[in-house]
C-alpha positions in Angstrom: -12.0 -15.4 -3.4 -8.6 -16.1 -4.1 -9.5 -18.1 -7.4 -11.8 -15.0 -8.7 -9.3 -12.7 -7.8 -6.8 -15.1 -10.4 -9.5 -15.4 -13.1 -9.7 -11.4 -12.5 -6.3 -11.2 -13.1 -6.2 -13.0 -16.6 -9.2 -10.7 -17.2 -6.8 -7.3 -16.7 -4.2 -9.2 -18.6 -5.8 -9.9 -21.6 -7.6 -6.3 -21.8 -4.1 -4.6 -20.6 -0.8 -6.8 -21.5 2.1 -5.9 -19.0 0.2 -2.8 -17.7 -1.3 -4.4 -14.8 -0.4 -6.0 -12.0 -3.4 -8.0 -9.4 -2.4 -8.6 -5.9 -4.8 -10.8 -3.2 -4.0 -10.4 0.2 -5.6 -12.5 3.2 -5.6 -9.5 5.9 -6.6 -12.0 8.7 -3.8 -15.0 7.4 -0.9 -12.3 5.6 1.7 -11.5 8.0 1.0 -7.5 6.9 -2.6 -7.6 7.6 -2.0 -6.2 11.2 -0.4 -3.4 9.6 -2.7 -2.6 6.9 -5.6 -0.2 7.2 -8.1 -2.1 5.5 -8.0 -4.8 8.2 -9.3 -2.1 10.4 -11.7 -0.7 7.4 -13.0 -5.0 7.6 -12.8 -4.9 11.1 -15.1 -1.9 11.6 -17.7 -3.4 9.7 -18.2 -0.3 7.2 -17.9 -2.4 4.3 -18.2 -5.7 3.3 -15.1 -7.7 2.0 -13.6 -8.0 -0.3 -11.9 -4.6 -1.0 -11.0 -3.3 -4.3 -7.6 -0.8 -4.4 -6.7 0.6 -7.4 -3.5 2.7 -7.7 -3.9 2.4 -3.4 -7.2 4.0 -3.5 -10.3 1.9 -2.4 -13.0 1.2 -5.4 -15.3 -1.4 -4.9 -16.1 -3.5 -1.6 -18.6 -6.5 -1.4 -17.7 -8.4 -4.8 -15.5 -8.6 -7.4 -17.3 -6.5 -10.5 -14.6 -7.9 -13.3 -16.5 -5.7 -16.0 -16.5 -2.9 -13.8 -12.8 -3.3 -12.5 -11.7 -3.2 -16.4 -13.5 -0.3 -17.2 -11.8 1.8 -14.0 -8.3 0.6 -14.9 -9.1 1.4 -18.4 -9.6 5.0 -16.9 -6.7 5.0 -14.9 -4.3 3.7 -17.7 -5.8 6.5 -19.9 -5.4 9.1 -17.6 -1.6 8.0 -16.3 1.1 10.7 -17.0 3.4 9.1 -19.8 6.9 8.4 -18.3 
């Protein structure tokens, strides 16, 4: 999973320079996964892993949909307030 999540990464990068940032996290090996409540979302069984947060709000679970994932960041970027 980890190496899909990098090639999903590269993915986000190439269709959004410098606008995105891709983070993996291990909840059962990272020293936050105690803490996090997806480990508990896992845990419970009410979705499959992996999860898929976007701006902190769960997306996907079971797979990594890399066309999918670009077109919802796509959305999100579009639809950000300007700074």
């Amino acid at each position: 999973m980890e190496l899909q999540t990098q090639a999903l990464a590269l993915t986000l990068e190439r269709a959004f320079p410098g606008q995105v940032q891709v983070r993996y996290i291990n909840v059962l090996r990272d020293s936050q996964g105690p803490e996090l409540p997806q480990t508990e979302i896992l845990r419970s069984g009410a979705y499959p892993p992996p999860l898929v947060y976007i701006n902190g709000q769960g997306r996907f679970a079971g797979g990594l949909p890399a066309e999918r994932i670009r077109e919802e960041v796509g959305r999100c970027l579009t639809s950000a307030p300007e700074n």
